[in-house]
LOVEX-947253 format. One line per field, with one value per atom (N, C-alpha, C): x negated, y, z; chain; residue in one letter; atom name. Coordinates in nm, 4 decimals, padded with zeros to 6 digits, always signed. Each point is the difference from the previous one (the first is absolute). Layout:
<sites>
c1 X/... .
c2 Y/... .
c3 Z/... .
zase A/... .
gudo A/... .
gupa CA/... .
</sites>
This chain:
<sites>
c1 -04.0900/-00.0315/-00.1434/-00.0508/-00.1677/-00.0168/-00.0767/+00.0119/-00.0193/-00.0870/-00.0209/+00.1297/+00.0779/+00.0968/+00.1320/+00.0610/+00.0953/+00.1385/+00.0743/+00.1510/+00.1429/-00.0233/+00.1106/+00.0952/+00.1210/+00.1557/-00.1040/+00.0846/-00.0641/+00.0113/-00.1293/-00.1292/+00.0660/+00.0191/-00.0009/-00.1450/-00.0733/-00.1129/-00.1112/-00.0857/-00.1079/-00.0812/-00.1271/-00.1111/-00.1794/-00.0561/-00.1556/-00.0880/+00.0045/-00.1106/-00.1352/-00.1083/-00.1061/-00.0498/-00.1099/-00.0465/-00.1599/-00.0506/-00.1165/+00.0022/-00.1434/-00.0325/-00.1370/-00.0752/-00.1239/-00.0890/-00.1135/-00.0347/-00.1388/-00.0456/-00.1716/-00.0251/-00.0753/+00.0055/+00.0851/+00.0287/+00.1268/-00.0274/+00.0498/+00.1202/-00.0938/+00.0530/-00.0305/+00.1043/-00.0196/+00.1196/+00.0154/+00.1296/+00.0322/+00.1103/+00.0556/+00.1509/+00.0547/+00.1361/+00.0355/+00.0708/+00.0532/+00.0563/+00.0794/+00.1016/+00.1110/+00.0175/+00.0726/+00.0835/+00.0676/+00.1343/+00.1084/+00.0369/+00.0980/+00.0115/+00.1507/+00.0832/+00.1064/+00.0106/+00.0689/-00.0093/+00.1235/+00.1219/+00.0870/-00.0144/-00.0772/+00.0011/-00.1234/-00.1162/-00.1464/-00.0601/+00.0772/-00.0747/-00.0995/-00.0900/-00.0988/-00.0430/-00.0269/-00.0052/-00.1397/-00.1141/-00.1103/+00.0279/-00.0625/-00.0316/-00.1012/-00.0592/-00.0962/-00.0371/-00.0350/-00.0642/-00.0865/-00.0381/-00.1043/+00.0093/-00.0894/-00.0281/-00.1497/+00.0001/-00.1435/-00.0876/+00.1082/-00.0497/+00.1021/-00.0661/+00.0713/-00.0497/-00.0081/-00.0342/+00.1063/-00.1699/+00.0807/+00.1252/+00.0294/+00.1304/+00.1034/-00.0062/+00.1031/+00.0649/-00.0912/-00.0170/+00.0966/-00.0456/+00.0756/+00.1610/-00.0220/+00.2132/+00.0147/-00.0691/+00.0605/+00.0482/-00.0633/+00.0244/+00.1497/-00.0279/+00.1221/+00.1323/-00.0164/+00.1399/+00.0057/-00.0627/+00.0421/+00.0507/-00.0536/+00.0926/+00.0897/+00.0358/+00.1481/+00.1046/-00.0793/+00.0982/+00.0101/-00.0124/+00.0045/+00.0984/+00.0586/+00.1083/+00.1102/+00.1315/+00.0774/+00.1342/+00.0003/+00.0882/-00.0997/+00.0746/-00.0213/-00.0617/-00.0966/-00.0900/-00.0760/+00.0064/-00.0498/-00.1575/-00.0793/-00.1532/-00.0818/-00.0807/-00.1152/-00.1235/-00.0799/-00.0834/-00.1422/-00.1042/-00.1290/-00.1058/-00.0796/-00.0797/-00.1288/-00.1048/-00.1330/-00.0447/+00.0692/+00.0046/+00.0389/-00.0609/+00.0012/+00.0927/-00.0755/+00.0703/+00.1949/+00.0060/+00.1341/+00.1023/-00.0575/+00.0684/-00.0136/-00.1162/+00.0479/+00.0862/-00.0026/+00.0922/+00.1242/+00.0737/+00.0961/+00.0445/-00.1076/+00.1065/-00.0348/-00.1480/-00.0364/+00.0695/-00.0571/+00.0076/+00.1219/+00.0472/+00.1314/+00.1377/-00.0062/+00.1194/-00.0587/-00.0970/-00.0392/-00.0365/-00.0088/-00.0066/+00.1081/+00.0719/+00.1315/+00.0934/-00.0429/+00.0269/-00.0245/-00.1176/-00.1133/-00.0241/+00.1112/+00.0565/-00.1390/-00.0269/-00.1283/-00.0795/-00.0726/-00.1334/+00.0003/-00.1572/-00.0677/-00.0652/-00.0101/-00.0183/-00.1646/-00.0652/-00.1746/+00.0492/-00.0806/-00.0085/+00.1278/+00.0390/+00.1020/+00.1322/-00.0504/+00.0192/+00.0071/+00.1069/-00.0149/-00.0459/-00.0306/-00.0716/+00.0786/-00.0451/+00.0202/+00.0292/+00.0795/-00.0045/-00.0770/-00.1331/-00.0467/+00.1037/+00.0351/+00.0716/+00.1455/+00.0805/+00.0862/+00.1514/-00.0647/+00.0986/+00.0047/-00.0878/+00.0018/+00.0644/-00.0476/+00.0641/+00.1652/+00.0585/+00.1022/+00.0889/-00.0313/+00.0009/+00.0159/-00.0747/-00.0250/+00.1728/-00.0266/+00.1363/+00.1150/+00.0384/+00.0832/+00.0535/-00.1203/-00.0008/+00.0727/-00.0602/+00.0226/+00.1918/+00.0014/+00.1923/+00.0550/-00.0825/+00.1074/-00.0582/-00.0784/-00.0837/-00.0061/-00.0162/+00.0059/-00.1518/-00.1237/-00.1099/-00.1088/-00.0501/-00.0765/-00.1680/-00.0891/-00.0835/-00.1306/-00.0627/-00.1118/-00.1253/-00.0990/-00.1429/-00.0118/-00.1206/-00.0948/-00.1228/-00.1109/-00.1556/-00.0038/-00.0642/-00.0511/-00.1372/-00.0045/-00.1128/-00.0398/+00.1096/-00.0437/+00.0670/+00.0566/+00.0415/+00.1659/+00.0698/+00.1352/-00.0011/+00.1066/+00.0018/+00.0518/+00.1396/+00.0830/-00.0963/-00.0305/-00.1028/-00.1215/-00.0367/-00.1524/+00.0461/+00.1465/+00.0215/+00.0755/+00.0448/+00.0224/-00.1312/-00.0904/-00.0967/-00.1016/+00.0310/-00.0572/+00.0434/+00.1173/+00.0991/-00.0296/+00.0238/-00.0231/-00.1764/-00.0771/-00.1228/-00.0176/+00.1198/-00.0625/+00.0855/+00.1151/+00.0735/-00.1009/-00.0748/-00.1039/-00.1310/-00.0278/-00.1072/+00.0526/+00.1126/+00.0083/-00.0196/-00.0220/-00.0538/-00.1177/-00.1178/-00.1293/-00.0886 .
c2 -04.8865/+00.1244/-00.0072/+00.0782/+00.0384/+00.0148/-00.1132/+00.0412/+00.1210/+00.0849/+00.1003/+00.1174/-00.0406/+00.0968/-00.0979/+00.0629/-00.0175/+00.0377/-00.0419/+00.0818/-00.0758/+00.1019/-00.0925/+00.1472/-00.0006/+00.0544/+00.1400/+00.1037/+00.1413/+00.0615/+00.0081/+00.1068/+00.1615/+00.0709/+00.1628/+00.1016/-00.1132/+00.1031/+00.0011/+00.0767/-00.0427/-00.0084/-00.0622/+00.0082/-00.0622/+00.1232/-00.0497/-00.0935/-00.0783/-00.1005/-00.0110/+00.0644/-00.0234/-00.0741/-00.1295/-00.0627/-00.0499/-00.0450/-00.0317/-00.1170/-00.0610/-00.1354/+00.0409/+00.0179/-00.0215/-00.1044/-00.0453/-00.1161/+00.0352/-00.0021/-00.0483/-00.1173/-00.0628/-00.1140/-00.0970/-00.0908/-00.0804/-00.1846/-00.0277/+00.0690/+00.0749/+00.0932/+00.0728/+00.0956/+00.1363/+00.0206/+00.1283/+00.0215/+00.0745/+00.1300/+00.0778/+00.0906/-00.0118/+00.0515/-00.0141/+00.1946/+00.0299/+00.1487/+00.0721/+00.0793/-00.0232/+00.1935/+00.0431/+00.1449/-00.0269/+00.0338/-00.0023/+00.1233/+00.0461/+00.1344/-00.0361/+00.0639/+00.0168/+00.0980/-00.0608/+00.1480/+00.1119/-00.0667/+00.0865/+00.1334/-00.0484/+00.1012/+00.0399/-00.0725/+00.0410/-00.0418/-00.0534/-00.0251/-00.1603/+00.0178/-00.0993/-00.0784/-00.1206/-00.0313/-00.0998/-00.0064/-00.1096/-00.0538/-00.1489/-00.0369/-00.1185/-00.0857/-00.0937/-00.0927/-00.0983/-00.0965/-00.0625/-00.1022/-00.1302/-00.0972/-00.0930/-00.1176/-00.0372/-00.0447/-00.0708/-00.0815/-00.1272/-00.0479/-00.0462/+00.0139/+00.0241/+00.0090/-00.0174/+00.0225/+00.1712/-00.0067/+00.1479/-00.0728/-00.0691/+00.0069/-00.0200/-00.0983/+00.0129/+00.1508/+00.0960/+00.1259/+00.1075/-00.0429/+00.0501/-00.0297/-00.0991/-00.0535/+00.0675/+00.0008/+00.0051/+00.1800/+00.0482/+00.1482/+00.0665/-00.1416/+00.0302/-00.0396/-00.1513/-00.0601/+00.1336/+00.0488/+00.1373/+00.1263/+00.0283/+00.1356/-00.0133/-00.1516/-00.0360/-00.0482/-00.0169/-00.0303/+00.1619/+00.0734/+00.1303/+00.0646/-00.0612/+00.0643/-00.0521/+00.1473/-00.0702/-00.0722/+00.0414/-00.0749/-00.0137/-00.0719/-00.0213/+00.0795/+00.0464/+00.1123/-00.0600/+00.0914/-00.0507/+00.0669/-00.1205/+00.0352/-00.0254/+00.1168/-00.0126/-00.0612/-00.0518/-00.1054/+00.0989/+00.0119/+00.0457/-00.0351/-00.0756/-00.1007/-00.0304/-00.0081/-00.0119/-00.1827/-00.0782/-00.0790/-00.1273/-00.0678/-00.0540/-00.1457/-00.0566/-00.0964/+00.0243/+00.0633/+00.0858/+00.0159/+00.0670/+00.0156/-00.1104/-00.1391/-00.0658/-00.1080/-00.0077/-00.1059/+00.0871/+00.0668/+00.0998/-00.0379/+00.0126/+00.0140/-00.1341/-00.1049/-00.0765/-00.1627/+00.0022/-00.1288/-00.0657/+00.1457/-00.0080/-00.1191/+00.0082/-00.0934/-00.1452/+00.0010/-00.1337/-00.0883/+00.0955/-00.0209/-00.0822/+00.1126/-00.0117/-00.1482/-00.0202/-00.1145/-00.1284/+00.0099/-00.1204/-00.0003/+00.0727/-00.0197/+00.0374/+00.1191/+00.1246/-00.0604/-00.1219/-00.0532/+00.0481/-00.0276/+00.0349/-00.0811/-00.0273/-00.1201/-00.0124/-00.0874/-00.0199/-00.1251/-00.0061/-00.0924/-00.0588/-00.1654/-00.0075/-00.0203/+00.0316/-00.0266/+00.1164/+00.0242/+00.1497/-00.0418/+00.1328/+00.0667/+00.1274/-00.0038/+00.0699/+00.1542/+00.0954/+00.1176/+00.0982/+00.0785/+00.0938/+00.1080/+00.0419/+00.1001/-00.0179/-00.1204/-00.0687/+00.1188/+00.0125/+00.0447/+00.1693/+00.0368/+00.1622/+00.0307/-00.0847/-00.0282/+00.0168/-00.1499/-00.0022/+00.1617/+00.0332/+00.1387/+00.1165/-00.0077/+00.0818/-00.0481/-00.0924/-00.0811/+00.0779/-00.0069/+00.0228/+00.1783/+00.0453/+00.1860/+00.0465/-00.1297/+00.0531/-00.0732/-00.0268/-00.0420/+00.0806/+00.1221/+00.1224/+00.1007/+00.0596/+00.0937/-00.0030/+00.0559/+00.0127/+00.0840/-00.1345/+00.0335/+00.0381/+00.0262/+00.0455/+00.0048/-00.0813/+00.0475/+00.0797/+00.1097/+00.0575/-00.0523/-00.0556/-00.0046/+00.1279/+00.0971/+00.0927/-00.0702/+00.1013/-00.0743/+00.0845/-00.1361/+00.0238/+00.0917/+00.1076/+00.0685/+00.0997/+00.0689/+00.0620/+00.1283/+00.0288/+00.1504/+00.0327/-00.1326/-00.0011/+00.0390/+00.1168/+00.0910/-00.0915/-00.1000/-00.0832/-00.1382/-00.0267/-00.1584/+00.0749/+00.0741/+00.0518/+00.0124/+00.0673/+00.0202/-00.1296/-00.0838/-00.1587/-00.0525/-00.0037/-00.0290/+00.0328/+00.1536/+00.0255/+00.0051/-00.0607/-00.0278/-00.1558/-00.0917/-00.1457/-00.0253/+00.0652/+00.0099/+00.0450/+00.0778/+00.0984/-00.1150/-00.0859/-00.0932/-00.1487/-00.0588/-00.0803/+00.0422/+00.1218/+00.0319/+00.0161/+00.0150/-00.0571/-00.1181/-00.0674/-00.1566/-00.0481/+00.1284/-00.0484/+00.0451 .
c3 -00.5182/+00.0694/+00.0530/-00.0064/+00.0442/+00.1526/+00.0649/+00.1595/+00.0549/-00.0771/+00.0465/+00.0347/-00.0732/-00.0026/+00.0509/+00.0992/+00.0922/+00.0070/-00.0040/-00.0443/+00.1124/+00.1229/+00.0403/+00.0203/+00.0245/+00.0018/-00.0112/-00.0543/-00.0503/+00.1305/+00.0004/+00.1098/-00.0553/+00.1081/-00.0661/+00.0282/+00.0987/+00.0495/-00.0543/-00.0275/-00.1449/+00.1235/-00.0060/+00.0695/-00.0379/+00.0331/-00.0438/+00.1674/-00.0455/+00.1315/-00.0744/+00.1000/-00.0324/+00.1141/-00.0269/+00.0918/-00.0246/+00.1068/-00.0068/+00.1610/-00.0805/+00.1284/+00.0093/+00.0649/+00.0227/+00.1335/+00.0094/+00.0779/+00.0166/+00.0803/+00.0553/+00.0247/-00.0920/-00.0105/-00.1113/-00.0237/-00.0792/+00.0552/+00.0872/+00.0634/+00.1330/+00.0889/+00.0865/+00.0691/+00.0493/+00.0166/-00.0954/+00.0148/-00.1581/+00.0985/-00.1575/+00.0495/-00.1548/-00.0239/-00.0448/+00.0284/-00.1097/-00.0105/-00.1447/+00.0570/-00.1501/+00.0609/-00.0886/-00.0403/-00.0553/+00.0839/-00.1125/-00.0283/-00.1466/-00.0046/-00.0801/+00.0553/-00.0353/-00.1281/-00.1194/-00.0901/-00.0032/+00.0884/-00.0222/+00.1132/+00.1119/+00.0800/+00.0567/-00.0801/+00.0058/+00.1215/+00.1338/+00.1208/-00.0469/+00.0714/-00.0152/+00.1806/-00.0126/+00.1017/+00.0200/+00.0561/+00.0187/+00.1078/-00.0111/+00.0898/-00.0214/+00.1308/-00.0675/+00.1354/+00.0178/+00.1235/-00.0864/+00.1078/-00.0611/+00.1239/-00.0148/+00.0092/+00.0727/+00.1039/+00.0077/-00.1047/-00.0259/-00.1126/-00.1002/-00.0918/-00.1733/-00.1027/-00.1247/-00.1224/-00.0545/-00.0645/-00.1000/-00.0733/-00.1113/-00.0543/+00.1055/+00.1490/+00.0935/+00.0212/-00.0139/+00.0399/-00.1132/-00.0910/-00.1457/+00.0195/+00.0227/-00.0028/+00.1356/+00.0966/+00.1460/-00.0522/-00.0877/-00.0161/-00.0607/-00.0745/-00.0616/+00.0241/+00.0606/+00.0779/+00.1366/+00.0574/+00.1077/-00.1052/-00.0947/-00.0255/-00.0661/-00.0533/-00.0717/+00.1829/+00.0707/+00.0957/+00.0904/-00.0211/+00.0799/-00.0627/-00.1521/-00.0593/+00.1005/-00.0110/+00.0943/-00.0982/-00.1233/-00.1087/-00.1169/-00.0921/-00.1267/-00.0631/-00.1104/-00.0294/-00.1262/-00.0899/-00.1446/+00.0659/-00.0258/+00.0702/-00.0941/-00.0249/-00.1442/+00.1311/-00.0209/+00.1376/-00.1008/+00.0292/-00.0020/+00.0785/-00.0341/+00.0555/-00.1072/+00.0776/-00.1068/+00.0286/+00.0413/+00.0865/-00.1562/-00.1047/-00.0727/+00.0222/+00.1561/+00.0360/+00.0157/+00.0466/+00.0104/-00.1392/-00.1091/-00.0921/-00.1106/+00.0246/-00.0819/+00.0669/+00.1242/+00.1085/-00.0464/+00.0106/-00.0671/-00.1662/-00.0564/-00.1457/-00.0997/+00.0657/-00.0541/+00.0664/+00.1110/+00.0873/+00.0941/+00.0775/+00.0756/-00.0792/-00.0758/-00.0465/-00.0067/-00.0449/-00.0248/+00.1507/+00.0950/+00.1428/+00.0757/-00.1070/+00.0960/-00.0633/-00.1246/-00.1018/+00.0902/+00.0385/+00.0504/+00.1721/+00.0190/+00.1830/+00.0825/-00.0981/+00.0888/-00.0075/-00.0832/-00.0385/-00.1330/+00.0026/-00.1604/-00.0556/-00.1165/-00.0707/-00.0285/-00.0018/+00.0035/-00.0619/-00.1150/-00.1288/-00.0195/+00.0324/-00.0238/+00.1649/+00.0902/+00.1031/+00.1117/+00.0931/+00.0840/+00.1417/-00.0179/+00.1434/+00.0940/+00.0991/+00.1207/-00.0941/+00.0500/-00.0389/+00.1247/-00.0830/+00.1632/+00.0254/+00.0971/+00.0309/-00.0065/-00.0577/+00.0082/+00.0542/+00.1561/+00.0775/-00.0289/-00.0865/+00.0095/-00.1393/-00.0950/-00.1565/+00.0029/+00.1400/-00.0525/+00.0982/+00.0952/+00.0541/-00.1039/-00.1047/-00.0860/-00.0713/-00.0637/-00.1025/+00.0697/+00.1449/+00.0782/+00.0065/-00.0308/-00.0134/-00.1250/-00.0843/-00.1625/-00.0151/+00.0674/-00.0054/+00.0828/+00.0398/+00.0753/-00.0809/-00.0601/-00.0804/-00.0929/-00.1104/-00.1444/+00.0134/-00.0444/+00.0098/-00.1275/-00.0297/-00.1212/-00.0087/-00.0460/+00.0825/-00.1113/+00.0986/-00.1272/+00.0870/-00.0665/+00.0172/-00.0164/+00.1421/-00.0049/-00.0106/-00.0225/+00.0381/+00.0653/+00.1079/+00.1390/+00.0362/+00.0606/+00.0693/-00.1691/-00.0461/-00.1562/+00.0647/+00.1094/+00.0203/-00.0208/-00.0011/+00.0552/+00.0965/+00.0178/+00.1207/+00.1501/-00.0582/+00.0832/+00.0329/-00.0966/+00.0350/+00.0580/-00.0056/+00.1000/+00.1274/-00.0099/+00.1749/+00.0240/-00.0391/+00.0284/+00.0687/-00.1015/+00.0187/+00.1676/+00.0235/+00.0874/+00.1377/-00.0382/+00.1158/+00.0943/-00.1553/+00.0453/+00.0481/-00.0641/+00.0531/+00.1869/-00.0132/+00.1466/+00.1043/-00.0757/+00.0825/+00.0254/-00.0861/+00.0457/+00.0668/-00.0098/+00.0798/+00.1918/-00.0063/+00.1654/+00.0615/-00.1343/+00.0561/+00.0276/-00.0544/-00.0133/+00.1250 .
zase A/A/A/A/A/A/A/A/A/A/A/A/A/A/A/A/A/A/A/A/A/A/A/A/A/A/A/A/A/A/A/A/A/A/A/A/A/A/A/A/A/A/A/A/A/A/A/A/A/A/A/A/A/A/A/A/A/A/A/A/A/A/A/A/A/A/A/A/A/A/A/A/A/A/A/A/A/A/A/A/A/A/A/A/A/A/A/A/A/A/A/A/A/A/A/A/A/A/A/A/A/A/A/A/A/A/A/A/A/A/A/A/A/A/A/A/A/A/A/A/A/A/A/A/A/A/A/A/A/A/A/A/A/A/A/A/A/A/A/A/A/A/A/A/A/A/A/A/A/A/A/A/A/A/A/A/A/A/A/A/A/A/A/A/A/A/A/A/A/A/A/A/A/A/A/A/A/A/A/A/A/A/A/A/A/A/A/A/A/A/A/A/A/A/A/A/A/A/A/A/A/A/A/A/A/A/A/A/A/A/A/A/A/A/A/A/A/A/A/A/A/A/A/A/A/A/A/A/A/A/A/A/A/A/A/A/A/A/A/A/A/A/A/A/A/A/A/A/A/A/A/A/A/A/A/A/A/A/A/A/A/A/A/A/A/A/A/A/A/A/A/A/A/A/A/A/A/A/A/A/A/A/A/A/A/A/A/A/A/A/A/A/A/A/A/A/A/A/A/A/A/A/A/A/A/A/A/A/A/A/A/A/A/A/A/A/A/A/A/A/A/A/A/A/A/A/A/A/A/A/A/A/A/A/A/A/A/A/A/A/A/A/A/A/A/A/A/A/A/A/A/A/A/A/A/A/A/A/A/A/A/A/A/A/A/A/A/A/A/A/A/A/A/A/A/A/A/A/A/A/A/A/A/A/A/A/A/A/A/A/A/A/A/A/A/A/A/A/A/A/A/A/A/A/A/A/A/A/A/A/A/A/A/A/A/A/A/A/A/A/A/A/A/A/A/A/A/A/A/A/A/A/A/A/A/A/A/A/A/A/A/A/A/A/A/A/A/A/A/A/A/A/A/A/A/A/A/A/A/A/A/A/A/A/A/A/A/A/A/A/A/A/A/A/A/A/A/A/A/A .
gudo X/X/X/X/X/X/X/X/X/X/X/X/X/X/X/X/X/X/X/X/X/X/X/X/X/X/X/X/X/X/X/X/X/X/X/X/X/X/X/X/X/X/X/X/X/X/X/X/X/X/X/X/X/X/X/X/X/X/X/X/X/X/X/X/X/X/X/X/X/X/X/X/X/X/X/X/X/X/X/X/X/X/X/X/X/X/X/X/X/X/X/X/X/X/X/X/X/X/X/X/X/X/X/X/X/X/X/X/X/X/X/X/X/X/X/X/X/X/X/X/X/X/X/X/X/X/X/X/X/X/X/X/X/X/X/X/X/X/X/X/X/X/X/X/X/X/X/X/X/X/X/X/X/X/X/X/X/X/X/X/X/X/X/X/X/X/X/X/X/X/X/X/X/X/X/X/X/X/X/X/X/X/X/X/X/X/X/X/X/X/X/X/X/X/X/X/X/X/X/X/X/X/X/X/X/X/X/X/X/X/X/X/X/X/X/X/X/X/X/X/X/X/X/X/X/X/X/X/X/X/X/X/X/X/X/X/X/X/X/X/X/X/X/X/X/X/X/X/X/X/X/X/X/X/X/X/X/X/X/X/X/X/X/X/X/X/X/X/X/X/X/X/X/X/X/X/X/X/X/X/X/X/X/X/X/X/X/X/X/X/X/X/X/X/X/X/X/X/X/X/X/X/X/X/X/X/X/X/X/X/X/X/X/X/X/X/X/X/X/X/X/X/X/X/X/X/X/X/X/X/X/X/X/X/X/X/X/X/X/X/X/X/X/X/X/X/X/X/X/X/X/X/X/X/X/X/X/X/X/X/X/X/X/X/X/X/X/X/X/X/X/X/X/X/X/X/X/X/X/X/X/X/X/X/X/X/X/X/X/X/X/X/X/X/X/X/X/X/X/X/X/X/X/X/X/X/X/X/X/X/X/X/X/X/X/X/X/X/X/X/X/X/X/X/X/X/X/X/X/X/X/X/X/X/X/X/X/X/X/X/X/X/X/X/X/X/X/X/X/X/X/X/X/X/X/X/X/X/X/X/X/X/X/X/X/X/X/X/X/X/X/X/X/X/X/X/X/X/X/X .
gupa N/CA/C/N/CA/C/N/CA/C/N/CA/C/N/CA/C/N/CA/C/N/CA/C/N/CA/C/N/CA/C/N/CA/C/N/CA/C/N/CA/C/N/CA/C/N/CA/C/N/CA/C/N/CA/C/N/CA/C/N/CA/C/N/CA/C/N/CA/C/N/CA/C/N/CA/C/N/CA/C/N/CA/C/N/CA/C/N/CA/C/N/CA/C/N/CA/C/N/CA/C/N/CA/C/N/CA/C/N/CA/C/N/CA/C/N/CA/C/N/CA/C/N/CA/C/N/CA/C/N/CA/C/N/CA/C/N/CA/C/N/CA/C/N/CA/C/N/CA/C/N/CA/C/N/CA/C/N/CA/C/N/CA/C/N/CA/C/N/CA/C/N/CA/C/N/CA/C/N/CA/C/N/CA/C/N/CA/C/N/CA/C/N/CA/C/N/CA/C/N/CA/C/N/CA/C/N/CA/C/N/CA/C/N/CA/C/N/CA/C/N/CA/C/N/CA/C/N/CA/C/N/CA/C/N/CA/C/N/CA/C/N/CA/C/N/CA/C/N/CA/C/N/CA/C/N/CA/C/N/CA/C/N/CA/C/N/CA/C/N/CA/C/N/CA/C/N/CA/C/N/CA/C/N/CA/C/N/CA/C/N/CA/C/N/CA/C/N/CA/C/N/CA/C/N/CA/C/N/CA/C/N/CA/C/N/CA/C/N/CA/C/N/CA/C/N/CA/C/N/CA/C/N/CA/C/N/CA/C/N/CA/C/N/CA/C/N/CA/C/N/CA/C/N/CA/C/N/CA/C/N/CA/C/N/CA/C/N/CA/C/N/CA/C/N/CA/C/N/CA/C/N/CA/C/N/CA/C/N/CA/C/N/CA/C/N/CA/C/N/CA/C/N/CA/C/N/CA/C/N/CA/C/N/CA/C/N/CA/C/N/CA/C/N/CA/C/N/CA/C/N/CA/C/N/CA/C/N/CA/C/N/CA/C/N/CA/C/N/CA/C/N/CA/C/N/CA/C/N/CA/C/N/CA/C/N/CA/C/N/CA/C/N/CA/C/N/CA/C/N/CA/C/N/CA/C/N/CA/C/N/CA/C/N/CA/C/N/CA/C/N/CA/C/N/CA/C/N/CA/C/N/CA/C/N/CA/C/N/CA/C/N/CA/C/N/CA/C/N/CA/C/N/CA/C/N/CA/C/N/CA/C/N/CA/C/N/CA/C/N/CA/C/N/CA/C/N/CA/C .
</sites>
């Protein structure tokens, strides 16, 4: 099975999560910001914080482990994210993580995993959610990732 895609006990609620991380600085302080939109009954919901200090990809997952945890059940979730680190930790790396007890392998010998604790957070979402995920590009005039975007921006600028 493809990490990216998630399948636990059948979800009835369809849902679009759009998210974004943004940072001043790397690391510095950042926000993080998601929309969710329900498709059966069209309500949509934002929200977004940040961080004093953080890295942008901290920022990316922090977006997305919050609008998979704001579901209040199970929910087949298409994820939308311009966030590269994100969707290949998702459909490329996550297993082999999880293989190698959340380290990653450097030549023949492992290492520390960064973000460790937000990764396996993530793992933890995707065993209640039936997740899916689409790469957008970032800052091209996605209506949902621009206002992600301008959300998590307006959530680290209270830090500066």
């Amino acid at each position: 099975m493809d990490a990216a895609t998630s399948t636990p006990s059948q979800p009835t609620r369809m849902i679009h999560l759009f998210t974004d991380g943004a940072c001043s600085g790397n690391p510095g302080p950042g926000g993080w910001a998601y929309v969710l939109r329900d498709l059966q009954s069209g309500t949509e919901k934002e929200c977004s914080g940040g961080l004093v200090e953080t890295t942008n990809n901290q920022m990316e997952m922090l977006a997305v482990i919050r609008g998979l945890e704001a579901l209040k059940r199970p929910c087949k979730v298409t994820l939308y994210s311009d966030s590269s680190y994100v969707g290949q930790g998702l459909s490329k790396w996550m297993a082999g993580w999880k293989r190698n007890g959340w380290r990653r392998k450097v030549g023949t010998k492992f290492a520390e995993l960064k973000n460790a604790e937000l990764w396996k957070e993530l793992d933890r979402q995707l065993q209640i959610h039936a997740v899916t995920f689409e790469h957008v590009k970032g800052h091209s005039g996605h209506e949902e990732n621009e206002r992600c975007d301008q959300l998590a921006v307006a959530a680290y600028q209270r830090f500066l």
